[in-house]
N, C-alpha and C positions, 0 to 999 in steps of 0.2 A: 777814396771812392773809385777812383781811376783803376785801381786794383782789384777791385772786388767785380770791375765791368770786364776786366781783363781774363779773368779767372772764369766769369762765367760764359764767356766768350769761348776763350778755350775751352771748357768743359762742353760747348755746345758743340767743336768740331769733332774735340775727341770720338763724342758719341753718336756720332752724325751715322747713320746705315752702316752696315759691312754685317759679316758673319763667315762663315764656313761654307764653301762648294761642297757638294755631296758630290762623290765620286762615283761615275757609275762603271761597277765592277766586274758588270755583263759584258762589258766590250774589250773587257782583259782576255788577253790570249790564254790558253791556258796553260800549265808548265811545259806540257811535252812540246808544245809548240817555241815555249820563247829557248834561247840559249844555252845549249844542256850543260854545265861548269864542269867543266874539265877537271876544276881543284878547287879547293874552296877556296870564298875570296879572301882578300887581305883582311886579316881583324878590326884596323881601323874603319875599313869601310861596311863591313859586317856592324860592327858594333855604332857606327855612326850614325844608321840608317836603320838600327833594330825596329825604333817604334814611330816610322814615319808612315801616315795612316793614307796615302797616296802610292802610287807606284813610284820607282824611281828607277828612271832612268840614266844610262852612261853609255858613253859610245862602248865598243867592244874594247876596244884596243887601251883601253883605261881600266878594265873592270879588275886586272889584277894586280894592277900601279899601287905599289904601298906607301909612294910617295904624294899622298894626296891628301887635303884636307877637308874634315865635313864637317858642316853646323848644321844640325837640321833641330824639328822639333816635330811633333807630331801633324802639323800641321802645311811643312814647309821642308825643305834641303835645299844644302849648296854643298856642291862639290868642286874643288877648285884644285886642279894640276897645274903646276909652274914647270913650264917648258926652259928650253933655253933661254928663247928673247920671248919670249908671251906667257900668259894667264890664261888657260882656259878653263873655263866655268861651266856645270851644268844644274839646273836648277831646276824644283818647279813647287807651287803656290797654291794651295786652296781657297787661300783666305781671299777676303775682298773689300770695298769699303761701300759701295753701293749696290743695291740689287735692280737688273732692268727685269722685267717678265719678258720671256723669250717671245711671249704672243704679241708682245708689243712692235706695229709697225715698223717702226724706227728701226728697231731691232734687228729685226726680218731681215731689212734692208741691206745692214750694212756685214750681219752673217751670211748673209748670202754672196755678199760681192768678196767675204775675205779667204784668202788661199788656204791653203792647210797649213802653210809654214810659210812664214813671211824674213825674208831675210834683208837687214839692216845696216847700216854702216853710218857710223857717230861717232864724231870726237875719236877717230882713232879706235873703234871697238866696233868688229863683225858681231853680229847675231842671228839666233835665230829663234823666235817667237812661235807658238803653237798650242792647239789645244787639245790635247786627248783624254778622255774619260771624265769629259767633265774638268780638267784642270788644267792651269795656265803653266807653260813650260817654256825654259829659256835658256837657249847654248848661248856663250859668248866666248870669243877674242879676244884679248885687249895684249898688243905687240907694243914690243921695246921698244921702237921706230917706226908707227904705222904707213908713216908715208914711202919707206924703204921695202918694209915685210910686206910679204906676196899676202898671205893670209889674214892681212889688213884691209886688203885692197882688192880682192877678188873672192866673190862667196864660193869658189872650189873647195876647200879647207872646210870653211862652214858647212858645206855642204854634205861632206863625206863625213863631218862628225854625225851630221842627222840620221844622214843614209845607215848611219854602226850603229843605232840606239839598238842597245838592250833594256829588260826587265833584269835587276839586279837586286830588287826587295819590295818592300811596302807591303802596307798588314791593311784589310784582312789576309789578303791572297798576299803569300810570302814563299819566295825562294829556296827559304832557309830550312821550311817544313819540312 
């Protein structure tokens, strides 16, 4: 019986709120404005990010790195460069697991107290947090040595990765068109 309380326990988080952010795709820049490519990009990163239904972002100085790895889904990306002594990551999220209504007080509240881009440092891993178009976005660091590496330890690095974001795909509005 212990099992069957467990099961539906779980079954109650699993399905607990979440769904999809809608992407609002008015506040995309438009092509002539974002970064006009020089050459086209690396195939892995073409190809990795064909059918991600978000923009995707990458600082500039990454966009033609074919040394890079992606996982995305239509939903979601990671892009992750291995530096010499660090990992950097850049991400970003549609999905969600609970909905607040933006009208709701509470809410108001604490979007209105939050920066455009909030910058982090944990366990050894810079970040930086943000929201554009409707969806949740996330650079990170994580050093070989964070207590040694500058770029662990001072948001300069982080920062100048934010400061390089380009548009580099995502459907509808797509780069590649």
């Amino acid at each position: 019986m212990r099992h069957i309380y467990l099961f539906i326990f779980s079954f109650s988080i699993l399905s607990a709120g979440g769904g999809v952010l809608d992407v609002d795709w008015s506040t995309v820049a438009p092509k002539s404005v974002q970064q006009k490519a020089s050459a086209p990009y690396p195939k892995v990163l073409k190809d990795g990010v064909k059918d991600v239904h978000l923009p995707v972002y990458l600082s500039r100085q990454f966009a033609y790195n074919k040394n890079i790895v992606v996982v995305a889904d239509k939903n979601f990306y990671t892009i992750s460069i291995n530096l010499d002594r660090a990992i950097v990551t850049f991400s970003g999220d549609r999905t969600y697991q609970e909905s607040v209504s933006p009208k709701n007080p509470e809410f108001q509240k604490i979007a209105k107290a939050t920066p455009p881009v909030e910058y982090n440092s944990a366990e050894g891993i810079m970040s930086a947090e943000f929201n554009r178009h409707g969806v949740n976005y996330r650079i990170s660091i994580e050093c070989e040595d964070p207590k040694k590496d500058k770029g662990c330890q001072k948001i300069d690095l982080i920062s100048s990765l934010y400061n390089s974001l380009v548009i580099v795909g995502g459907r509808p509005w797509d780069i590649y068109s």
